[in-house]
C-alpha positions in Angstrom: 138.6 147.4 130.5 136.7 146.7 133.9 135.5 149.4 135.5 138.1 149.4 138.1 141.0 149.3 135.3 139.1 152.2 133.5 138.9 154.4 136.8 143.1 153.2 137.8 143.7 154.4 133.8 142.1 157.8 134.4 144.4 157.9 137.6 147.4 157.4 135.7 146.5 160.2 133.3 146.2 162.1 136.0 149.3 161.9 137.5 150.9 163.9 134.8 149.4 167.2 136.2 150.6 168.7 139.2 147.1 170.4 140.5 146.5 167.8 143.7 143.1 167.7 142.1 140.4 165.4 144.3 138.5 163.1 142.7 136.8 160.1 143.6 136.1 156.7 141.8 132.4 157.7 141.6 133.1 160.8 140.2 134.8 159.3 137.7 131.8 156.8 137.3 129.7 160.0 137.1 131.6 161.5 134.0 131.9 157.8 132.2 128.1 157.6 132.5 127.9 160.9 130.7 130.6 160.6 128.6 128.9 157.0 127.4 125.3 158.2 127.1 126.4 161.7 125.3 128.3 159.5 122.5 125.5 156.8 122.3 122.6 159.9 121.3 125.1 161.3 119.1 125.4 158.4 117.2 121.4 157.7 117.2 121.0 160.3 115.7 123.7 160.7 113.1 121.5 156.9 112.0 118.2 159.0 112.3 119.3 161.4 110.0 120.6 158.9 107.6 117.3 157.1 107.9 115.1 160.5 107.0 118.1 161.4 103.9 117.5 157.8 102.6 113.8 157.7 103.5 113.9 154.5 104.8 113.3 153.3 108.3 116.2 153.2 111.2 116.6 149.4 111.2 117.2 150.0 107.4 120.6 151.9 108.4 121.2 150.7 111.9 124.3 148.7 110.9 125.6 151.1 108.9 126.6 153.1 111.9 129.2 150.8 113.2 129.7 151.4 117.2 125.6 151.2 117.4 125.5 147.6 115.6 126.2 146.1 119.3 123.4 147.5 120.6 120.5 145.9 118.8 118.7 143.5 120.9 116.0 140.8 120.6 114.0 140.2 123.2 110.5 137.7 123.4 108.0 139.7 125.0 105.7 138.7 127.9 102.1 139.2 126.5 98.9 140.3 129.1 95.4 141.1 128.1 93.6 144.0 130.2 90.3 145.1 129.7 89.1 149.0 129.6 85.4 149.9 128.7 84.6 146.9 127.7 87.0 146.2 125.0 89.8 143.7 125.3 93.4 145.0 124.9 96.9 142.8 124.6 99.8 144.7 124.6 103.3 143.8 126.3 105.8 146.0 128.5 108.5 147.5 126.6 112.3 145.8 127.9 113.6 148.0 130.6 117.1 149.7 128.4 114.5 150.2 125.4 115.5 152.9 123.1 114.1 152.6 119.8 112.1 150.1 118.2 113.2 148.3 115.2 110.7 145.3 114.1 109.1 142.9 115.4 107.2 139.6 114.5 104.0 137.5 116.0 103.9 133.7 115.1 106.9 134.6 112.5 104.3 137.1 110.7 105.9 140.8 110.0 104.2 143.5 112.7 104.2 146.4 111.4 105.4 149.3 114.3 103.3 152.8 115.0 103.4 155.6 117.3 101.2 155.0 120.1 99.8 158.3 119.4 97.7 156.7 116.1 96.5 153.8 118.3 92.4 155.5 118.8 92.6 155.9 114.7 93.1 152.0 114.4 91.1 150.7 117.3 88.3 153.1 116.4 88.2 151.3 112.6 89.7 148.3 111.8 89.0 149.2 108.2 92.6 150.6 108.1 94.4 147.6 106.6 93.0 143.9 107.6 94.1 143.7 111.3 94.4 139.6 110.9 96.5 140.0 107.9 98.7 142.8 109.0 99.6 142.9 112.6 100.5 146.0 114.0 101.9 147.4 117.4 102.0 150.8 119.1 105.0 151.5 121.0 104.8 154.5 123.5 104.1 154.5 127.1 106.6 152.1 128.4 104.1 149.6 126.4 103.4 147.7 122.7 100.1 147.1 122.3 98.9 145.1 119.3 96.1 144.7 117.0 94.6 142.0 116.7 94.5 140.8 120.3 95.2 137.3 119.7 98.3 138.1 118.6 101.3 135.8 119.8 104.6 134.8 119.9 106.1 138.2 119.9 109.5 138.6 119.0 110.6 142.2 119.2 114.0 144.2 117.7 114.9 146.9 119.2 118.1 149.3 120.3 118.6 148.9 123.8 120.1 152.1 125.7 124.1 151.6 127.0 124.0 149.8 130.8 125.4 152.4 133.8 128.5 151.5 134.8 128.9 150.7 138.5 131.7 150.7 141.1 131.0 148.3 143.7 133.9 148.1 146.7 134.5 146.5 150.0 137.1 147.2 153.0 139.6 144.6 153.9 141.0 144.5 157.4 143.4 147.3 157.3 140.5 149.4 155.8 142.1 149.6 152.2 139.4 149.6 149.5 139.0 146.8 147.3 137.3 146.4 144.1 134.2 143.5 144.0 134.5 142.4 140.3 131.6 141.6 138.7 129.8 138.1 139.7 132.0 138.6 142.5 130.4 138.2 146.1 131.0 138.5 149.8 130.1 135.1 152.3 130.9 134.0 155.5 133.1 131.9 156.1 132.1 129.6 159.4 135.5 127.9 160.0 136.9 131.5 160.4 134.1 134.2 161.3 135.4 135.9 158.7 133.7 137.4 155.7 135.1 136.2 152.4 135.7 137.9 149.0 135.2 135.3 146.0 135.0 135.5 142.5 132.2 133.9 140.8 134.3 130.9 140.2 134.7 130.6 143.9 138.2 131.7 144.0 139.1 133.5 147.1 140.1 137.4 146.5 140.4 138.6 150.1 139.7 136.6 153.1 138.3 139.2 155.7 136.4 141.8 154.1 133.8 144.1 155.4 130.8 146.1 153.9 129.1 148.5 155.1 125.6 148.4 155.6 125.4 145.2 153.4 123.1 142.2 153.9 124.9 138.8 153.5 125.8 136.5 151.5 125.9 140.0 149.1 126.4 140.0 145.0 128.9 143.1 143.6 126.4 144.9 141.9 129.5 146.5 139.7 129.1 147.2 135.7 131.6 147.3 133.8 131.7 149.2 130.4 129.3 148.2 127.9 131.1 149.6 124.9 133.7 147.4 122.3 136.7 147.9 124.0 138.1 150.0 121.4 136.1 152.7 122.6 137.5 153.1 126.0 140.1 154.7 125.4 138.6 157.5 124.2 136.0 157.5 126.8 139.2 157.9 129.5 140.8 160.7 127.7 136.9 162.4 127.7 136.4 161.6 131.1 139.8 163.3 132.4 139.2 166.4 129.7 135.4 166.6 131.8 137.3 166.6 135.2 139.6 169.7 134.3 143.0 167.3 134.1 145.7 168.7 132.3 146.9 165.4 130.6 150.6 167.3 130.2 151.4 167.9 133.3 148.8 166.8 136.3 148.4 164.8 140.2 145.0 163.4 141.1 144.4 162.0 144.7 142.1 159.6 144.8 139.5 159.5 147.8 136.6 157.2 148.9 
């Protein structure tokens, strides 16, 4: 589902119960993000537990937790040296929807992964292990940092946290709210003075749009669900159950 079908879907479970309950699209964006997050911790950790019965590392068992396969990621990371006291330090900025670490590689060699917290231990002696025979990176601080520094070519596994949904809108010219899709975008159009709706193939969705406080040409910033799409059902029936509808017998007004 887009996000927009999703938040019409919880709508139309609503409509069974006869409250007039108020609710708007964000709200229900709200819930989703909680619903979403909730489910994807629950699920890391069902994985870490299995990892600590088995005695092995997560990425050992990270596929054997089904809905958490899609979110393993590779990523190349940017490397930057800094200097502190003296001493020369590489290390790398952990992706921005890190989670977990999983492995990692330098020049196609095997890094081996630490708490950041052990990091003094090994820069204080290198006699733990041979440094230029067995890479290793401490992750913590919203940073890897590696030793040896001339490490390169860092290719790093991870999990990568669930994206926040977003509902991004417009107004057309009777003032009725309409739904920017995402890659959709809003431009002016110079042989009408009128703003245009488009999709990102450049069809036209709505020829005279507005947007509040918007600079233009403006890009929908909307999310839609980053979850296998057998999930969100499920995440609609948890939604309405967070937002008190009765799914017997219910009405839900929606408002801006």
């Amino acid at each position: 589902m887009t996000i927009a079908t999703f938040i019409a879907y919880v709508y139309d479970l609503a409509r069974k119960d006869g409250k007039g309950n108020v609710v708007s699209p964000q709200a229900i964006v709200n819930w989703l993000t909680y619903v979403m997050l909730d489910d994807f911790n629950n699920l890391l950790t069902q994985a870490l537990t299995l990892a600590e019965q088995r005695q092995v590392a997560l990425a050992n068992v990270i596929f054997d937790i089904k809905d958490l396969r899609q979110f393993v990621k590779t990523d190349t990371l940017s490397l930057s040296m800094v200097t502190t006291g003296g001493i020369n330090r590489i290390r790398a900025a952990l992706p921005g929807d890190f989670k977990y670490e999983l492995g990692c590689t330098a020049a196609m060699v095997n890094v081996e992964l630490l708490s950041y917290t052990l990091l003094p231990k090994y820069r204080g002696s290198v006699l733990n292990d041979n440094p230029e025979e067995s890479p290793k990176g401490f992750v913590g601080g919203g940073y890897v940092e590696f030793i040896p520094n001339n490490v390169d070519n860092v290719v790093f596994v991870y999990l990568r946290t669930p994206a926040k949904p977003y509902y991004d809108f417009c107004m057309d010219a009777n003032d009725a709210e309409i739904f920017m899709p995402a890659g959709s975008g809003i431009t002016l159009n110079s042989g009408t003075a009128k703003y245009e709706l488009m999709d990102s193939d450049g069809n036209i969705l709505n020829a005279d749009v507005t947007k509040s406080g918007a600079t233009f040409p403006y890009t929908s910033l909307t999310v839609d669900l980053d979850w296998d799409e057998i999930n969100h059902v499920r995440f609609a029936n948890n939604v309405a159950h967070k937002l008190g509808i009765n799914l017997h017998n219910t009405i839900l007004t929606q408002t801006q």
